[in-house]
C-alpha positions as CSV (number, residue, x, y, z in Angstrom):
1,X,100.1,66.9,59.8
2,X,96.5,66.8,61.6
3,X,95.2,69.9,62.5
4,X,94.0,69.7,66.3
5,X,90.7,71.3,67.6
6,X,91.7,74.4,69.5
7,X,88.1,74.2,71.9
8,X,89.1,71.6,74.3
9,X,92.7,73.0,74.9
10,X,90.5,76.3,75.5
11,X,87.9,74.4,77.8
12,X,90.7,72.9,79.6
13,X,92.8,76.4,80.6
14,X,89.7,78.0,81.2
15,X,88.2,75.4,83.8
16,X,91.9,75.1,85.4
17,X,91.5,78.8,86.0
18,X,88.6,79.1,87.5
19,X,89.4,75.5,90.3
20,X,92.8,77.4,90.8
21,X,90.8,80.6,91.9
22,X,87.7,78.2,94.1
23,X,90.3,76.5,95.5
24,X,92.8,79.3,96.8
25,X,89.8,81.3,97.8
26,X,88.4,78.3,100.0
27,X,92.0,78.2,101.7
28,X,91.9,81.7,102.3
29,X,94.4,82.7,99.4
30,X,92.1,84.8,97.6
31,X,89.9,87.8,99.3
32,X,87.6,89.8,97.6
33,X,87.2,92.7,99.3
34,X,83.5,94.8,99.3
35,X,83.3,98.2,99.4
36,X,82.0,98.5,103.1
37,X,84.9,97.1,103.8
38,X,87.4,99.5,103.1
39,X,88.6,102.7,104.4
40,X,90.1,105.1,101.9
41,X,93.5,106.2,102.6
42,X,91.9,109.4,101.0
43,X,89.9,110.2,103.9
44,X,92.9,110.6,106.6
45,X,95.5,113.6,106.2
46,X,98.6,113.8,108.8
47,X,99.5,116.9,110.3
48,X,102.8,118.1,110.3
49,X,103.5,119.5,113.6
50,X,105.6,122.7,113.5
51,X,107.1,124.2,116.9
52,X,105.5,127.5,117.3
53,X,102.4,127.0,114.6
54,X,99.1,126.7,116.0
55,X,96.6,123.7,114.1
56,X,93.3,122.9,114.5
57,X,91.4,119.7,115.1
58,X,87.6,118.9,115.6
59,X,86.8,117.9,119.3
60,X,84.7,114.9,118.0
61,X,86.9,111.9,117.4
62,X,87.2,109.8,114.5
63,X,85.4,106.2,114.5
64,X,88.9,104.6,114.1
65,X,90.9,103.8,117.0
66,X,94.5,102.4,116.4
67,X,96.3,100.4,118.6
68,X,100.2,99.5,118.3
69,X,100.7,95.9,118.2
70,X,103.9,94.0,117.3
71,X,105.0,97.5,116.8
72,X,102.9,98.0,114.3
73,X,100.1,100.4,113.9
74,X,96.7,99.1,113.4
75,X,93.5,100.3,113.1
76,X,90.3,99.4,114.4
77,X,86.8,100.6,113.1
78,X,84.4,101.1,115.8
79,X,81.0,101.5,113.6
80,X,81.3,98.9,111.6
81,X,82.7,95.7,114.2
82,X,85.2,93.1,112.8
83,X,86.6,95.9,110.6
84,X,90.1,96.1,111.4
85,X,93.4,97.1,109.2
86,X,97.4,97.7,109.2
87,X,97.9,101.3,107.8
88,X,100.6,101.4,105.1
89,X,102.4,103.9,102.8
90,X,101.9,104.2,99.6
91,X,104.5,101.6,98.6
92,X,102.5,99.3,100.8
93,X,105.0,99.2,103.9
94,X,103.5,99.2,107.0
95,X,103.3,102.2,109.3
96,X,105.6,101.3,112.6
97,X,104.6,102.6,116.1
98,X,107.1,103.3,119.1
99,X,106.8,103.7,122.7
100,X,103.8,101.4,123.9
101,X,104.2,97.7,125.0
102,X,102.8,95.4,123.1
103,X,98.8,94.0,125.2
104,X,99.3,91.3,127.0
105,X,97.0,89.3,129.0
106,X,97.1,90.1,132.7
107,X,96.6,86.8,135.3
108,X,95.0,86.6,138.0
């Protein structure tokens, strides 16, 4: 038996990797998110709201603003524009919203 040379074989897996990645990241497949760009779950805590306890907020609001649509929750940063986001769970389910209509475009 010949012995085969192990380089191209290694060449070709490694170049088939990296069109796979150019090409699904040209489609839109792959996104690589930057740090600016995220908003740490970290940073927001819910309140439970117990009947008869008193809780305190700050008066200033937060730069988020979240909007229900599709009946999902969805939120919007106001500093940084074109920075928007579906909140999820930790199991990456998305947080559902009740009680408002989804906007729709009013006609003249």
């Amino acid at each position: 038996m010949s012995e085969r040379d192990p380089i191209p074989l290694i060449l070709t897996a490694i170049g088939s990797v990296c069109a796979t990645i150019a090409i699904l990241s040209y489609y839109g497949y792959v996104h690589f998110a930057k740090e600016q760009d995220a908003l740490l779950l970290s940073e927001f805590t819910m309140l439970k709201t117990v009947p008869g306890e008193d809780y305190k907020i700050s008066l200033k609001p937060a730069s988020q603003v979240a909007q229900c649509i599709d009946g999902v929750l969805v939120l919007f940063d106001t500093e940084q524009k074109g920075l928007s986001g579906v909140l999820v769970d930790s199991r990456k389910q998305a947080v559902h919203c009740i009680g408002q209509e989804t906007p729709t475009k009013v006609m003249p």
